[in-house]
C-alpha positions as CSV (number, residue, x, y, z in Angstrom):
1,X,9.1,-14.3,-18.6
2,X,6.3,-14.1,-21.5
3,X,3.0,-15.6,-21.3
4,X,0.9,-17.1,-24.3
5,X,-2.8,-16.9,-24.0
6,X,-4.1,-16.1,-27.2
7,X,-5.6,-19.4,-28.7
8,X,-6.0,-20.2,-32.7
9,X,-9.6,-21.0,-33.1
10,X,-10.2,-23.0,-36.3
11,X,-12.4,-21.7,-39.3
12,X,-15.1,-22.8,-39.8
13,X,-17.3,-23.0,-42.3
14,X,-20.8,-21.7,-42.5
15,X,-22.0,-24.3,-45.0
16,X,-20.7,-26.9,-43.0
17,X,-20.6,-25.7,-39.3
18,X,-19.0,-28.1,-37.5
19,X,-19.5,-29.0,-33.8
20,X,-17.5,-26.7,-31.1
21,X,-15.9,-29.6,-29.7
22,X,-14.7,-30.7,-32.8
23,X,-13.4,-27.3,-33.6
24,X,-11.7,-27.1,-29.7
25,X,-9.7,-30.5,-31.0
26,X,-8.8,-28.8,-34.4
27,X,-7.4,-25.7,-33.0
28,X,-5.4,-27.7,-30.3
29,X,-3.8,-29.9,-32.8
30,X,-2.8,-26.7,-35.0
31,X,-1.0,-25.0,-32.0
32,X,0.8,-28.5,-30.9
33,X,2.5,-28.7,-34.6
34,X,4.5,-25.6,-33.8
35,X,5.3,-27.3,-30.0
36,X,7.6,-27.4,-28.3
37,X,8.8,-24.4,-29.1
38,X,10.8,-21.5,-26.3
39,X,8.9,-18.8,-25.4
40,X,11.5,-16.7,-24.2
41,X,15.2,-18.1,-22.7
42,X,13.1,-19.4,-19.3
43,X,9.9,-20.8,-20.8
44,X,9.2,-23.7,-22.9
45,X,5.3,-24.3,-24.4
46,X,5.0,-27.8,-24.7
47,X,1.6,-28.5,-25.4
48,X,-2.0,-27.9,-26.0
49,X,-4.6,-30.7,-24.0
50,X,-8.5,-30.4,-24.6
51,X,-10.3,-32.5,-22.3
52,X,-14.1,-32.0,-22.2
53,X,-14.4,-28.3,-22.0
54,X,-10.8,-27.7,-20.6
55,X,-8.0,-26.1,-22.3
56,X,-4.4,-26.6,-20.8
57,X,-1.4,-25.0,-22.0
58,X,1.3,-27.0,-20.4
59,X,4.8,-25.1,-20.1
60,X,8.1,-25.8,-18.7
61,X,10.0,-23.3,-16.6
62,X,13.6,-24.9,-18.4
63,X,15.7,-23.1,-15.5
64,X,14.2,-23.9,-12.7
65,X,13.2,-26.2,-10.8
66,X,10.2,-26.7,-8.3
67,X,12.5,-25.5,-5.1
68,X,13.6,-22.6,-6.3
69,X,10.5,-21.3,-8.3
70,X,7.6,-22.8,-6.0
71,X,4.2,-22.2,-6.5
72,X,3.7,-18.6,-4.4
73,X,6.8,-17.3,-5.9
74,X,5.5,-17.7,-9.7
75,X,1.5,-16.5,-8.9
76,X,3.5,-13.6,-8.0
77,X,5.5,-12.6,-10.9
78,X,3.4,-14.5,-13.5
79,X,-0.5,-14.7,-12.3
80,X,-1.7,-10.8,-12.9
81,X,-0.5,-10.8,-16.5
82,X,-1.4,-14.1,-17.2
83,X,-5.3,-13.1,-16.2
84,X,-4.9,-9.5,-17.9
85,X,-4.0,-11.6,-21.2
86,X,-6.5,-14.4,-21.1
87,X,-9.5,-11.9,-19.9
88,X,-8.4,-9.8,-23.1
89,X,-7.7,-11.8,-25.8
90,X,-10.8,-11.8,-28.4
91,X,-10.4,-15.4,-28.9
92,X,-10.0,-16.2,-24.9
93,X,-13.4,-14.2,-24.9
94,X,-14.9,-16.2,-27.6
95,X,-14.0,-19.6,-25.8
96,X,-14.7,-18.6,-22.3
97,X,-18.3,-17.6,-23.1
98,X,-18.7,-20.8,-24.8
99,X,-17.6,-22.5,-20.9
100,X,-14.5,-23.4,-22.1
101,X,-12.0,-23.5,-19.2
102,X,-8.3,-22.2,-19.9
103,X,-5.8,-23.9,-17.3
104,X,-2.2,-22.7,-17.8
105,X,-0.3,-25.5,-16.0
106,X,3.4,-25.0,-15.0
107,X,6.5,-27.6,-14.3
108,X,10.3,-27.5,-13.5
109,X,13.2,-28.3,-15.5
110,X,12.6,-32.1,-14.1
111,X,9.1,-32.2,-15.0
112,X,8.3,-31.7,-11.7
113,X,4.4,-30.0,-11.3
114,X,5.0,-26.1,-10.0
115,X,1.5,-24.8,-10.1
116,X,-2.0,-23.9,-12.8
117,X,-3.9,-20.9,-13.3
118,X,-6.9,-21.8,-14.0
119,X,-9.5,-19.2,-15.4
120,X,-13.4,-19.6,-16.9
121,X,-15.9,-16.9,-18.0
122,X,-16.4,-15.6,-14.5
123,X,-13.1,-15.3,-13.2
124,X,-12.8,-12.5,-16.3
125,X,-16.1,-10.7,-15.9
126,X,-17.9,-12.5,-18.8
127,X,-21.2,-14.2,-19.0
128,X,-21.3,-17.4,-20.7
129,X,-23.5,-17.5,-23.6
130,X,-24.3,-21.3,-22.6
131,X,-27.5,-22.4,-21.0
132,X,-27.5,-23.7,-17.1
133,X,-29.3,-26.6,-15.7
């Protein structure tokens, strides 16, 4: 199976800096004009969700369904490379020291929920660059 985790962050410009939320919403809607679209020949990226200072990438395993690809059975074969490529990515990095949450949330062939990874700066090492009250 392939994974997506690099995100499109919009431009912005410096004249005119926009607010990061606004620019979260911007680069969502840019990735969900190319979705749905088949990642590989088992899984479907259907959408991009911002809520708050969440991220979800919703996908659909287009084989399977919840029984025979339960939850424990895809952190297994998906959950290492899925971290390795989030904790990576430049643009990952970029977001998750900002405190924005990446969930990657997973469904069967009948739309049935299978599992989410969910992952913020300290799952991948970072420091947030965001102040704490």
């Amino acid at each position: 199976m392939m994974c997506v985790w690099g995100v499109v962050v919009a431009q912005v410009d410096v004249n005119n800096p926009m607010p990061f939320a606004e620019s979260l919403k911007i680069s969502a809607d840019a990735i969900n004009k190319s979705l749905p679209t088949m990642l590989d020949a088992e899984l479907r990226h259907d959408k991009v969700e911002i809520d708050k200072n969440t991220m979800t990438f919703k996908f659909t395993l287009v084989n399977f369904t919840q029984k025979e690809m339960g939850a424990e059975k895809l952190k297994e074969l998906m959950e290492a490379d899925i971290k390795q490529g989030v904790c990576v990515d430049k643009d990952s990095q970029m977001m998750l020291k900002r405190g924005i949450k990446m969930v990657y949330d997973y469904t069967d062939k009948n739309k049935q929920h299978i599992t989410h990874f969910d992952y913020d700066a300290k799952v991948c090492g970072l420091t947030t660059n965001i102040e704490t009250t």
